[in-house]
C-alpha positions in Angstrom: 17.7 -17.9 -10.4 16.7 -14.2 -10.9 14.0 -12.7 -8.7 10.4 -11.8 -9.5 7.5 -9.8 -8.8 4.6 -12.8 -8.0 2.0 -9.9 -7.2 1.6 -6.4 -6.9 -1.0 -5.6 -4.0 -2.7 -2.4 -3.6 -4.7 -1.7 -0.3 -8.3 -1.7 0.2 -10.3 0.3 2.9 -10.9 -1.9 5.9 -13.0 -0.7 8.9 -12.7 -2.9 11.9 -12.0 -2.3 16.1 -8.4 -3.6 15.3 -7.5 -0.8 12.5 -5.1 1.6 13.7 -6.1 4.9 13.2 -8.1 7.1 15.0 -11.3 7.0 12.1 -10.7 2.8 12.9 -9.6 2.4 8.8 -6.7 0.6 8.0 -5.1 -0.3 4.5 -3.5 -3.3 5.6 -5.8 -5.8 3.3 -3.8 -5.6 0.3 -5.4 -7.3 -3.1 -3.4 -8.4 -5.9 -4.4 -6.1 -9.5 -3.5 -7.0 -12.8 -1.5 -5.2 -15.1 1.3 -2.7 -14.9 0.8 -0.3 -11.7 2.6 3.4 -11.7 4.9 3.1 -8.5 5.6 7.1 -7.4 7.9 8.7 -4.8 5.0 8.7 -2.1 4.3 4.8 -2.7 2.2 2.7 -4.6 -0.6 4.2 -7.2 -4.1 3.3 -5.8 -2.8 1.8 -2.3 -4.5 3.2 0.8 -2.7 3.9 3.7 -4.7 4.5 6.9 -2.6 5.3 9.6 0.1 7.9 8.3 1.6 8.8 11.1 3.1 5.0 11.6 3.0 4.2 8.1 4.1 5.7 4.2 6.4 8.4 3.4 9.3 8.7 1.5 10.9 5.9 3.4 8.0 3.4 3.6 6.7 4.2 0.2 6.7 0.1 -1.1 6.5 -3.1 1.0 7.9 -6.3 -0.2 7.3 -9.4 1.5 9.0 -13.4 0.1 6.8 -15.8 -1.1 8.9 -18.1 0.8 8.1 -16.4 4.2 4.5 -16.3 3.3 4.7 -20.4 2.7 6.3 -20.9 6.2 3.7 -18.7 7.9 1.0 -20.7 5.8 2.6 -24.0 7.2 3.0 -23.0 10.6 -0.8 -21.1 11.0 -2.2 -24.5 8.9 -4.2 -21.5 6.6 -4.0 -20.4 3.2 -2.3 -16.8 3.2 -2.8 -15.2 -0.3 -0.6 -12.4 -2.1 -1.0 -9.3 -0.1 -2.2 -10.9 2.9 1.0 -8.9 5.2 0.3 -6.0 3.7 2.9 -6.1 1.6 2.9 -4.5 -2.2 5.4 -6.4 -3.1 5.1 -10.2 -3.4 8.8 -11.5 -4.5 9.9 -15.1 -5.4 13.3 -15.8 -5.1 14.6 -12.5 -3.8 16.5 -12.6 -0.2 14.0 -10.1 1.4 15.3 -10.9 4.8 18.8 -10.6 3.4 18.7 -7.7 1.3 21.5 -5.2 2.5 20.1 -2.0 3.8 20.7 1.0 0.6 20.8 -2.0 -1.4 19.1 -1.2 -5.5 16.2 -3.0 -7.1 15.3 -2.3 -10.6 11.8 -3.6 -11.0 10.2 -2.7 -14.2 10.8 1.0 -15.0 11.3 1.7 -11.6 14.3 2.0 -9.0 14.0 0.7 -5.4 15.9 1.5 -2.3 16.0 -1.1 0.4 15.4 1.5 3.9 14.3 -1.1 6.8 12.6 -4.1 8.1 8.5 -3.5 9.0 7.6 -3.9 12.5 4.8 -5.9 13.2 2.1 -4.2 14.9 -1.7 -4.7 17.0 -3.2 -4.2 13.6 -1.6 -6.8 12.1 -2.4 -9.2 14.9 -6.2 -8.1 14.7 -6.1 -8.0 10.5 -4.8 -12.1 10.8 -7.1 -13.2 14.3 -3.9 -14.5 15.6 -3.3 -12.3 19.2 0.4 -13.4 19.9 1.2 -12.6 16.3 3.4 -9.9 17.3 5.8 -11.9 19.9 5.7 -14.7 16.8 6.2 -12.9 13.9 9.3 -10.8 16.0 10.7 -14.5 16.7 10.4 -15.8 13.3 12.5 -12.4 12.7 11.7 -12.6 8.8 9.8 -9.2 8.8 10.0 -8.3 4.9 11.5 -4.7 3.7 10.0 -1.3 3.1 11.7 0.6 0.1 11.9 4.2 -1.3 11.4 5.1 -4.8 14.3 6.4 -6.3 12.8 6.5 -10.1 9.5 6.6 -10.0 8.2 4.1 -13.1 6.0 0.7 -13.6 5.9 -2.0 -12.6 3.8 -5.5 -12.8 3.4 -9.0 -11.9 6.1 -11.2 -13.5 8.5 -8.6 -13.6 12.4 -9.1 -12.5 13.9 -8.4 -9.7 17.6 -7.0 -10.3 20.0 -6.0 -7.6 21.7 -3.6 -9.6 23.9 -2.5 -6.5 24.7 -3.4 -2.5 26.5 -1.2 -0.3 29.9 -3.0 1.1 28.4 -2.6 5.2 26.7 -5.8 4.4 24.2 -4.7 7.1 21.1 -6.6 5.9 16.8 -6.2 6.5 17.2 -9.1 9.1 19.7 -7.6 11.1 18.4 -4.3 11.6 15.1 -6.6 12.8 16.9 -8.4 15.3 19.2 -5.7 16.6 16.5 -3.5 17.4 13.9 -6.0 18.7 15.6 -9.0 20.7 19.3 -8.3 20.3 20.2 -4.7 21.3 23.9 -5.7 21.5 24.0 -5.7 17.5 23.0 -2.2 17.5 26.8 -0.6 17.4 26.5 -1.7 13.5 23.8 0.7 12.7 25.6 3.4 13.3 27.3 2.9 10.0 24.8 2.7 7.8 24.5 5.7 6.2 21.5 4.5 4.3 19.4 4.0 7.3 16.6 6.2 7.8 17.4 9.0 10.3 15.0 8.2 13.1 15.7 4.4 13.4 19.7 5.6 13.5 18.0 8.5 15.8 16.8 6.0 18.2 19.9 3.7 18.3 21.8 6.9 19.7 19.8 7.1 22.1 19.5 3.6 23.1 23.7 3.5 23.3 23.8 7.3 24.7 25.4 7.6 21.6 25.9 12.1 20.9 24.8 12.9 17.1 27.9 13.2 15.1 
């Protein structure tokens, strides 16, 4: 079955004790819109982003997180948990978020997206869903979706495929990089060779295996 957009989610302004930046706004409330949305180099047309220094940029311009995950955190909390509702901008339905190799290509609409790394939960996240041990859960469930860069900037829209249109041959996947950098430091070797990675997650591994830049 060929993978689809389900919804496209831009972020609203939220003011609450739990945001994360220093003015207490956080974009992490995303909303589904209707119709074709312009997806640029920076990230998503119309999203807010509150706290830059943690989140956006090239390499965390578009978050895509699995209806499927979604429907197991539903189950599990017993709550209803809408399109946007991890702050994703990407809701996907058959597409192996978790899965997806790291450089890996998505053609979505007019657009071109580059799988970068798996999103690390955080305190906002905990205080956006009420649920204070969010963090140690969602790092077990280890299903954290994938930020992307733009490669081609284009539209896209609700209903649109999902085309892998190339996967590196490191097979280093989304999940992986989430566990080996979380609660199994003794995957970390792999990252090393993953080209594709951004520079200061592969920055950090050096340093965690006293590793000398190459």
């Amino acid at each position: 079955m060929t993978g689809r957009l389900t919804a496209v989610n831009l972020g609203t302004v939220t003011e609450a004790e739990w945001a994360g930046d220093a003015s207490g706004r956080s974009g992490i409330d995303k909303r589904p819109v209707d119709g074709p949305v312009a997806v640029r180099f920076t990230g998503v047309a119309g999203d807010f982003i509150g706290e830059r220094a943690h989140h956006g940029g090239p390499d965390q311009a578009v978050y895509a997180y699995a209806e499927e995950d979604a429907g197991w955190w539903a189950a599990e909390l017993g709550r209803s948990l809408p399109p946007g509702a991890f702050g994703e901008n990407l809701s996907t339905y058959a597409v192996d978020v978790t899965g997806a190799v790291i450089g890996e290509r998505w053609a979505v609409g007019t657009a071109l997206l580059e799988v970068t790394k798996p999103r690390t939960p955080c305190t906002t996240f905990a205080g956006f869903w009420g649920v204070p041990d969010l963090i140690k859960r969602f790092t077990a469930r280890a299903a954290p979706g994938a930020y992307l860069r733009v490669l081609r900037e284009g539209e896209l829209g609700a209903g649109d495929p999902v085309q892998v249109v190339d996967r590196p041959a490191h097979g280093v996947s989304v999940g992986y990089v989430f566990r080996a950098t979380t609660l199994e430091p003794e995957l970390l070797p792999a990252l090393l060779d993953v080209p594709e990675l951004p520079e200061p997650i592969r920055e950090k591994v050096r340093r965690r295996l006293g590793v000398a830049p190459a």
